[in-house]
Each structure stands twice: as structure tokens, then as C-alpha cells.
N, CA, C and O of each residue as an XYZ file, in Angstrom:
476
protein
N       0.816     -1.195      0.000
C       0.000      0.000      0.000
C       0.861      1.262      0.000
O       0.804      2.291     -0.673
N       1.804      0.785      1.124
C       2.708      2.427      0.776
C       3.442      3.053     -0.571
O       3.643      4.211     -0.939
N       3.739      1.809     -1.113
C       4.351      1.839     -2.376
C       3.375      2.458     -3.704
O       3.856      3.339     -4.417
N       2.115      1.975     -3.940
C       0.948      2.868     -4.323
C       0.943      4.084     -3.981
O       1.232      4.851     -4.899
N       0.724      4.543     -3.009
C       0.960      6.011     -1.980
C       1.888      6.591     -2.764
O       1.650      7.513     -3.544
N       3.340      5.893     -2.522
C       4.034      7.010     -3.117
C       4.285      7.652     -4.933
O       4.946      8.535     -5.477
N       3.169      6.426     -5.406
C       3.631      6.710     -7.125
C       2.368      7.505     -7.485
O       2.310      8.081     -8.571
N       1.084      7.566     -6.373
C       0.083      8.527     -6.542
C       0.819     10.038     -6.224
O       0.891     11.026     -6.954
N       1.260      9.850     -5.041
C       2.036     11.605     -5.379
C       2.887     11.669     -6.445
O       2.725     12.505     -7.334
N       3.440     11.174     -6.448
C       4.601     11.407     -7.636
C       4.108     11.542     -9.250
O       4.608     12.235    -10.135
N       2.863     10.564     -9.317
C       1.843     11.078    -10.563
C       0.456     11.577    -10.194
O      -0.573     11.013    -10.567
N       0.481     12.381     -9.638
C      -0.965     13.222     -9.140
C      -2.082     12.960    -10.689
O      -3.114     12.323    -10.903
N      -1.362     13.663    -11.336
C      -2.233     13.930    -12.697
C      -2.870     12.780    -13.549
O      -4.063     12.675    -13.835
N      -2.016     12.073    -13.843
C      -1.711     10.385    -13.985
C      -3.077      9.409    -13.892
O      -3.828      8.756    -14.617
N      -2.792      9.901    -11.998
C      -4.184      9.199    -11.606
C      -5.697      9.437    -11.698
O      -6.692      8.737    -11.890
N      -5.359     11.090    -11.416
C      -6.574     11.808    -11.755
C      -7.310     11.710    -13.074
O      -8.520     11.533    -13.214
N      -6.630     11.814    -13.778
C      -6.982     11.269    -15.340
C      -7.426      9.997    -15.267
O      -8.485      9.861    -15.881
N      -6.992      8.925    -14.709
C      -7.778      7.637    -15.181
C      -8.640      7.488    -13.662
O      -9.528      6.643    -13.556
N      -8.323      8.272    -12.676
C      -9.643      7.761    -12.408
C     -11.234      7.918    -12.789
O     -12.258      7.327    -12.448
N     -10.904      9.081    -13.722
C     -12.487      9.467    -13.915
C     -12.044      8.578    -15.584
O     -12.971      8.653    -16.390
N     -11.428      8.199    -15.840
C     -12.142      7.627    -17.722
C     -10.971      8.587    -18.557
O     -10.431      8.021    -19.507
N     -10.647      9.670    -18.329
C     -10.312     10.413    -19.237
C      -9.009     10.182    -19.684
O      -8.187      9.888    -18.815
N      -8.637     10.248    -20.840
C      -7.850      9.999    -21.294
C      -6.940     11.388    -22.615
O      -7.772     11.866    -23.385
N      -6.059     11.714    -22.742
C      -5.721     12.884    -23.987
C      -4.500     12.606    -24.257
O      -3.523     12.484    -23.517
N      -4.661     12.484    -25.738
C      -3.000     12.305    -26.623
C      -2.505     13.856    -26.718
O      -3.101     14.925    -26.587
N      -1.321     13.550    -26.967
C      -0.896     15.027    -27.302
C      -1.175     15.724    -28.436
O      -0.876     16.879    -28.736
N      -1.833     14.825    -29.084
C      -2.545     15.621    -30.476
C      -3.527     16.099    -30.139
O      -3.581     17.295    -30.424
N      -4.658     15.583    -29.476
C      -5.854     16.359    -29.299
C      -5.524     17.481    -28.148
O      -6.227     18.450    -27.865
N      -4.347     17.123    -27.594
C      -3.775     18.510    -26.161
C      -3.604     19.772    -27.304
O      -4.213     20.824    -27.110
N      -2.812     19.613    -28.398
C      -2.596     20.739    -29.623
C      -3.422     21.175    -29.892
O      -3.435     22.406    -29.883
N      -4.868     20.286    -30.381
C      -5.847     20.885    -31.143
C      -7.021     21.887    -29.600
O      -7.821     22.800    -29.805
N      -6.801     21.492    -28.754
C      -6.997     22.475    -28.287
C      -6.577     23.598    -27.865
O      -7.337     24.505    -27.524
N      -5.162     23.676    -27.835
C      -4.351     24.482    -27.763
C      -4.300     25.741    -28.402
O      -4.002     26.852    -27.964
N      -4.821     25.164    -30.082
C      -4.817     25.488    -31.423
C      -6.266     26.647    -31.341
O      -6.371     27.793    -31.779
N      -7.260     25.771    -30.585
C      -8.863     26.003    -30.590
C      -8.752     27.352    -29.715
O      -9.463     28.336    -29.922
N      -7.702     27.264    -28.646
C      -8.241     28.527    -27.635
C      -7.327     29.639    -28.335
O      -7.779     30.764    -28.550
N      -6.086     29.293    -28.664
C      -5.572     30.204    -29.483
C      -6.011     31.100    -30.314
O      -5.767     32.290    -30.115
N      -6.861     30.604    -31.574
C      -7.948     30.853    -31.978
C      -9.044     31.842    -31.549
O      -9.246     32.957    -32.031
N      -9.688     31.258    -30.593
C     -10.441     31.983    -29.535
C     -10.238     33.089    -28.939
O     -11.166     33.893    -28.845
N      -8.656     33.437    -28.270
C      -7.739     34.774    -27.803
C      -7.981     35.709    -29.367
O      -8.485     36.810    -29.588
N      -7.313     34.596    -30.318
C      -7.750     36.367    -31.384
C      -8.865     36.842    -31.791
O      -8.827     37.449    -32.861
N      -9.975     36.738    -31.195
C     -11.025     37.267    -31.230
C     -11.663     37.923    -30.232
O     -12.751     38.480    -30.379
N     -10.995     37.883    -29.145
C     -11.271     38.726    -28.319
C     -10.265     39.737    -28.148
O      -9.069     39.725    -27.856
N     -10.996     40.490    -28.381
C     -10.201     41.820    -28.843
C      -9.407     42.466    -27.177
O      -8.338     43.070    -27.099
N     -10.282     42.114    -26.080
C      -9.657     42.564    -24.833
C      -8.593     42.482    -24.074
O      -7.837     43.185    -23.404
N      -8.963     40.318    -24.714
C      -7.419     39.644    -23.869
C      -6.369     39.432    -25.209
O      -5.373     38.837    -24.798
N      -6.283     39.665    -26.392
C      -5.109     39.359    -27.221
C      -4.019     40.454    -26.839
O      -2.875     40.163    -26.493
N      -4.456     41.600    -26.932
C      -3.225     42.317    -26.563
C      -2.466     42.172    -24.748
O      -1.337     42.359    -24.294
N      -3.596     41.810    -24.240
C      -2.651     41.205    -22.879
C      -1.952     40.162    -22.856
O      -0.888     40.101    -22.240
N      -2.536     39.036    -23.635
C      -2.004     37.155    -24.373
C      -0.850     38.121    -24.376
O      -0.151     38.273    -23.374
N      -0.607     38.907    -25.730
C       0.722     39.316    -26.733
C       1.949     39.589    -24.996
O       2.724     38.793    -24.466
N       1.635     40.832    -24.669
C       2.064     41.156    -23.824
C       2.886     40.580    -23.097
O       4.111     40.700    -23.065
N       1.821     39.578    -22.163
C       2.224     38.785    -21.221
C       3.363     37.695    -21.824
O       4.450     37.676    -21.246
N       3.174     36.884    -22.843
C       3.973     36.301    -23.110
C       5.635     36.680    -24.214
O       6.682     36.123    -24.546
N       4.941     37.913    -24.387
C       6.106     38.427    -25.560
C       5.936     38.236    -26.838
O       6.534     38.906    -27.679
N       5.108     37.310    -27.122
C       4.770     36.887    -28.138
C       3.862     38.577    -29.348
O       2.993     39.386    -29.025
N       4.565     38.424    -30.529
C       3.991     39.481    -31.148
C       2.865     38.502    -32.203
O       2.858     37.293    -32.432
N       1.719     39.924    -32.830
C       0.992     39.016    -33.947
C       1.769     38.400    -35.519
O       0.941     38.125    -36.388
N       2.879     38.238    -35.803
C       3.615     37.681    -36.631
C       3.625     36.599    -35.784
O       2.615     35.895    -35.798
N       4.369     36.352    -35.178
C       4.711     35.164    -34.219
C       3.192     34.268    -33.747
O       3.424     33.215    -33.153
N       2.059     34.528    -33.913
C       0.895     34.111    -33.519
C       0.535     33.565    -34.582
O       0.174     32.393    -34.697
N       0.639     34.697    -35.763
C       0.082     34.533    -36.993
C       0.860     33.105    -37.652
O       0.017     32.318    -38.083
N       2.176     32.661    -37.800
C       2.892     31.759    -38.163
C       2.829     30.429    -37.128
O       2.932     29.293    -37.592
N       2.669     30.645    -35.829
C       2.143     29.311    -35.643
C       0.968     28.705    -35.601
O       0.719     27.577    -35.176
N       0.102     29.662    -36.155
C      -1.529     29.277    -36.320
C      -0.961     28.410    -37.799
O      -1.116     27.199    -37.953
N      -0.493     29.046    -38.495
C      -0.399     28.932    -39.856
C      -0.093     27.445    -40.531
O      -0.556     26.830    -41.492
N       1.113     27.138    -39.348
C       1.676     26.142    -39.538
C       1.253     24.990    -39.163
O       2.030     24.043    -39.276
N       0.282     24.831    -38.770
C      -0.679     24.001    -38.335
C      -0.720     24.068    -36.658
O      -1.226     25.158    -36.390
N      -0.370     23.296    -35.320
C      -0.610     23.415    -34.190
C       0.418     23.549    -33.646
O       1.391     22.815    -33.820
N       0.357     24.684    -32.762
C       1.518     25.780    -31.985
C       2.570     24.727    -31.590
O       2.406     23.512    -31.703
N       3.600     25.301    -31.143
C       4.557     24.232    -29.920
C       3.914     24.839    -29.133
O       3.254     25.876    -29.063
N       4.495     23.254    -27.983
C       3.914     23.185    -26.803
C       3.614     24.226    -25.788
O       2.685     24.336    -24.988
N       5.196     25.344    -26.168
C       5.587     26.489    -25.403
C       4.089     27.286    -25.375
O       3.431     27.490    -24.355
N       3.716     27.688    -26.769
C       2.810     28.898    -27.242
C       1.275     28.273    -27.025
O       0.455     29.187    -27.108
N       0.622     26.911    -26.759
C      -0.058     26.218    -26.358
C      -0.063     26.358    -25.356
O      -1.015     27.005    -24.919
N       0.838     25.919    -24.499
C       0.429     25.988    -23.221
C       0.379     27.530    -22.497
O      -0.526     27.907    -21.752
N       1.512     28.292    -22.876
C       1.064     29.810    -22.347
C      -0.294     30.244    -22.682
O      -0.911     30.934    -21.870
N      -0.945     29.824    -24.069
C      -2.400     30.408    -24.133
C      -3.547     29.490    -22.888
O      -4.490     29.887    -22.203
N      -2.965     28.299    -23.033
C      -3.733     27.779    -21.611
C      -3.674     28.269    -20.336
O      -4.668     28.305    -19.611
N      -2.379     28.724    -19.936
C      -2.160     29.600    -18.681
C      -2.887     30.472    -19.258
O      -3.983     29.931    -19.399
N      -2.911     31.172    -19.540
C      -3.553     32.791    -19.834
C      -4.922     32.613    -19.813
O      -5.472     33.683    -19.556
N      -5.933     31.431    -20.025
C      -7.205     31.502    -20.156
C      -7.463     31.230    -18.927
O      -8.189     31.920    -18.212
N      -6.660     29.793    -18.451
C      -7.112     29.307    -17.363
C      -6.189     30.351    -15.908
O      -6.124     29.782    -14.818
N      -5.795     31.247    -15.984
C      -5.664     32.582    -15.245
C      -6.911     33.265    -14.207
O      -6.977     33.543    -13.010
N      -7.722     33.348    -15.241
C      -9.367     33.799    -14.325
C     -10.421     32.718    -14.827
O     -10.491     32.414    -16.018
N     -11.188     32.189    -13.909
C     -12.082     31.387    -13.704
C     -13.304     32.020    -14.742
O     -14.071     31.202    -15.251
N     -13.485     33.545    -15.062
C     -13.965     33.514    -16.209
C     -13.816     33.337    -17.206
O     -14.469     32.578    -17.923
N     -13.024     33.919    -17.460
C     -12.110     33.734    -19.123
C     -11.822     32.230    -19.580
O     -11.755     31.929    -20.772
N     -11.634     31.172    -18.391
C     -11.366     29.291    -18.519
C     -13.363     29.159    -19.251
O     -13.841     28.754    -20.311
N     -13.785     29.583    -18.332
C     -15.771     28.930    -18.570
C     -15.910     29.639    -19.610
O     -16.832     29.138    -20.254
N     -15.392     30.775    -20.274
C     -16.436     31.394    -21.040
C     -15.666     30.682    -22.492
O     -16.238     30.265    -23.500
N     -14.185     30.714    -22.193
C     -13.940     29.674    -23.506
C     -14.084     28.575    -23.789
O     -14.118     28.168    -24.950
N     -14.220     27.739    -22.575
C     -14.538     26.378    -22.941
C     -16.154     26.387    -22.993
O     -16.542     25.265    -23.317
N     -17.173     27.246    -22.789
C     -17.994     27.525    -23.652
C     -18.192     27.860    -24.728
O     -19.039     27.251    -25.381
N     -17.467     28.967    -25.304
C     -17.077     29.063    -26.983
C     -16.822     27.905    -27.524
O     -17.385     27.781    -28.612
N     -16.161     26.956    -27.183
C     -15.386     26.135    -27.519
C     -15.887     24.985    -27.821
O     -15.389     24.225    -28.652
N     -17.016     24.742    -27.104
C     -17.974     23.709    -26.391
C     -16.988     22.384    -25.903
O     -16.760     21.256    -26.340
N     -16.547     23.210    -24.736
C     -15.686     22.175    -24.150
C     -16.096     21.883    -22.480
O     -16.944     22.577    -21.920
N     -15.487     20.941    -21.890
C     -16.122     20.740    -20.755
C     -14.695     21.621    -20.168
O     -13.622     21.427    -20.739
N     -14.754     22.244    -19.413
C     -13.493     23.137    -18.520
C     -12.393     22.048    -17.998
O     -11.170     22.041    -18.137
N     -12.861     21.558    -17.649
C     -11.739     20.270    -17.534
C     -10.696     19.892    -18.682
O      -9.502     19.821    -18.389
N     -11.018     19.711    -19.649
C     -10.111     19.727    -20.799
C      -9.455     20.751    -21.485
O      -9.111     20.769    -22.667
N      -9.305     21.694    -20.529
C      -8.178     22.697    -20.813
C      -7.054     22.807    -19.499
O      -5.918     23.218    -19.262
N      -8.230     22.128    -18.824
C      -6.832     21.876    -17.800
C      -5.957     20.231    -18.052
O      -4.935     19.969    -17.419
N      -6.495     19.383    -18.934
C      -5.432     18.255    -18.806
C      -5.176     18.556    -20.325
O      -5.103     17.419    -20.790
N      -5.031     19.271    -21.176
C      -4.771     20.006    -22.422
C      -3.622     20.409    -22.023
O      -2.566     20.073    -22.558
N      -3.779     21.598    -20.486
C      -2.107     22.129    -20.193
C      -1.337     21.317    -19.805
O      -0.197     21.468    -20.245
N      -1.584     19.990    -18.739
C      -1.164     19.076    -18.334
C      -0.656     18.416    -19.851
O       0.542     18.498    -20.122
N      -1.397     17.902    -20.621
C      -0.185     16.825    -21.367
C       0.630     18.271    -22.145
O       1.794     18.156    -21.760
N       0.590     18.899    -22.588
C       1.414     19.863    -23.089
C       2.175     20.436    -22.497
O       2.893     21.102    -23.243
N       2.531     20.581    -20.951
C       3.380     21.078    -19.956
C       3.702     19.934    -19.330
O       4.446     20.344    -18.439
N       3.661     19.276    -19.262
C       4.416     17.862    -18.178
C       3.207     18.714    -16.542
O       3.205     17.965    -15.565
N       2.435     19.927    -16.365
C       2.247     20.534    -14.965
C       1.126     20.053    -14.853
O       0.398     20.234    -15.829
N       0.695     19.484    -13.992
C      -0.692     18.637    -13.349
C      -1.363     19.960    -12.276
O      -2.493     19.934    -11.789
N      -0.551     20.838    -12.123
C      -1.135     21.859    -11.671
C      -1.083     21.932     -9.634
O      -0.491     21.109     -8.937
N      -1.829     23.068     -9.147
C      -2.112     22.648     -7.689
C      -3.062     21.723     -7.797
O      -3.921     21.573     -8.666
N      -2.742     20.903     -6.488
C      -4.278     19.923     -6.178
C      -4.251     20.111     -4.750
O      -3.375     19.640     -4.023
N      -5.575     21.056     -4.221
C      -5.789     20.691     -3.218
C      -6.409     19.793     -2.067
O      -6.435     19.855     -0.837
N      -6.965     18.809     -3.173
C      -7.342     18.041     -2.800
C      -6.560     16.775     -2.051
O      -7.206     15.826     -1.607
């Protein structure tokens, strides 16, 4: 039992993921990546903060949209950035028609970060 114990901390995320069913390749982690990306340039409020915050200019946005699905880097910073305020996470994975949960194991397989758990 202790030995279980310790590979549940050590894969928090891991477990959490299969205990409920869920499962995400790193392709579908991109295509959402791709989806909220997407989503930031249309909101005219948070793209210039996205740009900002990450350094990232619209050339640099514009070419990895282009190229088909971002690296992981520019994926996952747009996931931090949504999932930042608890509105901005619901209202895109409403745009999105996504369940909010899958932008958080979206950042997870694209960041190796399972995130806080306070649970």
C-alpha cells in the first residue's frame, strides 16, 4: 500500500486522469491548444494582454496558427492565460464547447504541470 501512496504523489495527474475515464494524446492537447488560441484572437480585450504577457507578437501568432498546431511552449502559455481567471477558462470552454476540464489536462499533457491539487 505504501508503495501505491508514493507513485500517486509522484503522478498526481496520472491518476486523476484515469480515475475518472479520461484519457488525452498530445494531439488532441494541440488541437486544443490550437482552438483557444484561436479563440484569444477574437477577443479583442485579452489578445493584446495574451501578446504582452507572453512576448509573443501578432507575426509570431500569426505563423504558428499557420503552420498548423503551436509548440507546446505557445499552447500551453495560451492555456495559462485563459485558465488565469475562472472567467475567461468557462467562457472559452464555452465558446469552444468544451467541458473546462479539458483545458486543464490540455495544459497538463502539453506542460508535463498537473497543476495545484488541493485536494
Amino acid at each position: 500500500m505504501a508503495e501505491d501512496s508514493a507513485e500517486l504523489v509522484n503522478k498526481p495527474f496520472k491518476f486523476w486522469v484515469d480515475c475518472y475515464g479520461w484519457q488525452m494524446q498530445t494531439v488532441q492537447a494541440q488541437d486544443i491548444a490550437t482552438e483557444v488560441l484561436l479563440w484569444l484572437c477574437a477577443q479583442e480585450d485579452l489578445l493584446g494582454v495574451f501578446l504582452a504577457a507572453t512576448g509573443a507578437d501578432v507575426d509570431a501568432l500569426r505563423a504558428a496558427l499557420q503552420g498548423g498546431a503551436p509548440d507546446a511552449g505557445l499552447g500551453g502559455a495560451a492555456l495559462d492565460f485563459v485558465m488565469m481567471r475562472d472567467e475567461t477558462a468557462l467562457e472559452a470552454a464555452a465558446a469552444l464547447d468544451l467541458p473546462p476540464e479539458r483545458l486543464t489536462m490540455a495544459h497538463a499533457v502539453l506542460t508535463g504541470d498537473a497543476g495545484m491539487h488541493w485536494t
